[in-house]
C-alpha positions as CSV (number, residue, x, y, z in Angstrom):
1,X,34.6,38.3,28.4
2,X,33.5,36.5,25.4
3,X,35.2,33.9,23.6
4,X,34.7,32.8,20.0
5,X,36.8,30.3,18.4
6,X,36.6,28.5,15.2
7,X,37.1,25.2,13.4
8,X,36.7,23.2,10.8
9,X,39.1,24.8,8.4
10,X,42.0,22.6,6.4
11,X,43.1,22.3,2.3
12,X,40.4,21.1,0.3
13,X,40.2,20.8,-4.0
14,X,38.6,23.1,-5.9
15,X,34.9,22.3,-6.0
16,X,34.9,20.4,-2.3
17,X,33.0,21.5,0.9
18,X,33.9,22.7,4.6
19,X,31.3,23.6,7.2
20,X,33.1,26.1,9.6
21,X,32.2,26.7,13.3
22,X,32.1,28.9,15.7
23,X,31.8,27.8,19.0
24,X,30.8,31.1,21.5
25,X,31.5,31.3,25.3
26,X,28.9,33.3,27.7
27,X,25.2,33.1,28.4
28,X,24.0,35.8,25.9
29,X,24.4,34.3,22.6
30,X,21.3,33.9,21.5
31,X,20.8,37.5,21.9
32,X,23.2,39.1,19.1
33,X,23.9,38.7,15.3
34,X,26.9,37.0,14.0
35,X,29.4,36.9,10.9
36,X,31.9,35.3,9.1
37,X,34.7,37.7,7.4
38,X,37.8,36.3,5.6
39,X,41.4,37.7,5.1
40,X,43.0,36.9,2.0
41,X,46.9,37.5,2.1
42,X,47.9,40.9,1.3
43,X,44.0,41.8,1.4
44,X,41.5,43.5,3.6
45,X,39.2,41.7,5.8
46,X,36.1,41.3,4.0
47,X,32.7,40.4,4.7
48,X,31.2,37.2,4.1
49,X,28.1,36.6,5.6
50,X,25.6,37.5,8.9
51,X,22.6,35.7,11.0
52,X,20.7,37.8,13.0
53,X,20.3,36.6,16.5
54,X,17.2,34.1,15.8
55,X,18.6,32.6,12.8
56,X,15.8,33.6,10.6
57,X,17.3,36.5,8.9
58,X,20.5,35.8,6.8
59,X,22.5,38.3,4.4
60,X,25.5,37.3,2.5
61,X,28.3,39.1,0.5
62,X,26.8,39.3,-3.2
63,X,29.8,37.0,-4.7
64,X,29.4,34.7,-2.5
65,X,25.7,33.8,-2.9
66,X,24.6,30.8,-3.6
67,X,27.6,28.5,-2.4
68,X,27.7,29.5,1.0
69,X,25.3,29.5,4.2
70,X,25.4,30.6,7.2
71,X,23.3,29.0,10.3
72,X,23.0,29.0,14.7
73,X,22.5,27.0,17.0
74,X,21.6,28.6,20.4
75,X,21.2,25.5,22.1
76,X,24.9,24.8,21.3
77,X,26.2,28.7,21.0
78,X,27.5,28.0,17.7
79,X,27.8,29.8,14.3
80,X,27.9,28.0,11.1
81,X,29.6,28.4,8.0
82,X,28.8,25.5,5.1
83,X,30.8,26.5,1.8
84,X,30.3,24.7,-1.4
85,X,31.4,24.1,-4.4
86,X,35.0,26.0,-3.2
87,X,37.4,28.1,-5.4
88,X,41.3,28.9,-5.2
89,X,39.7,32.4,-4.2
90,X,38.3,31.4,-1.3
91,X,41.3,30.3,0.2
92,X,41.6,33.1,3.4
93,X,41.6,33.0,7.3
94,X,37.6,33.0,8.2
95,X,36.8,34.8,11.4
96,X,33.7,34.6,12.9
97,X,32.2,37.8,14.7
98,X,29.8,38.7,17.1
99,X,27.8,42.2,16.4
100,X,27.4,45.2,18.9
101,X,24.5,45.2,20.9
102,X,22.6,47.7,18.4
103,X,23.7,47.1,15.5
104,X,21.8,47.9,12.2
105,X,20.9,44.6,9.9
106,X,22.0,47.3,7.3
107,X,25.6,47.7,8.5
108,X,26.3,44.2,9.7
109,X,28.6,44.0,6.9
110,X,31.1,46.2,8.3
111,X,34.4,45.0,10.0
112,X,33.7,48.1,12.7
113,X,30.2,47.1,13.8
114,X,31.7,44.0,15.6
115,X,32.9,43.7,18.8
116,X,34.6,39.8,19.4
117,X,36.3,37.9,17.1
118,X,38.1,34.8,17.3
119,X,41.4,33.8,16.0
120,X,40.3,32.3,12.3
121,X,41.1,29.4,10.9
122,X,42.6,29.1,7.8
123,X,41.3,27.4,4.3
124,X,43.1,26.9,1.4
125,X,41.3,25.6,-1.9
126,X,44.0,24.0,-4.4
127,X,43.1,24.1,-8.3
């Protein structure tokens, strides 16, 4: 059974940083792709970001470019999530993910192509 659970969350002021992580249980991390999503209250979980399993392919949300960056470490079975330069609109749970076993780099944006996810942790931007 794999585990993810994340970190790193808390209130920050508009403009400020947080690096999330994602700390993975099980030997085969280093063979599948990873995302962040986020759930806004009242919203649908949305997609934020994806690494594929070596780290050298990224793809982010369009919005979001720019201010945030997703990385691995497979030494450490961790995801990373650094966002900058934060807004009141970013303030959502942020789950990270870990992809099926086949999944398309095309549909690694979509909630149903993953199958673990951890609990989220929650960030809140203040104006």
């Amino acid at each position: 059974q794999v585990q993810l659970v994340e970190s790193g969350g808390g209130l920050v002021q508009a403009g400020g940083s947080l690096r999330l992580s994602c700390a993975a249980s099980g030997r085969t991390f280093s063979r599948y792709a990873m995302g962040w999503f986020r759930q806004a209250p009242g919203k649908e979980r949305e997609f934020v970001a994806a690494i594929n399993w070596s780290g050298h392919s990224t793809t982010y949300a369009d919005s979001l470019k720019g201010r945030f960056t997703i990385s691995r470490d497979n030494a450490k079975n961790t995801v990373y999530l650094q966002m900058n330069s934060l807004k009141p609109e970013d303030t959502a749970v942020y789950y990270c993910a870990r992809a099926g076993d086949s999944t398309p780099w095309l549909k690694l944006s979509q909630v149903d192509e993953y199958d673990y996810w951890g609990q989220g942790t929650q960030v809140t931007v203040s104006s």
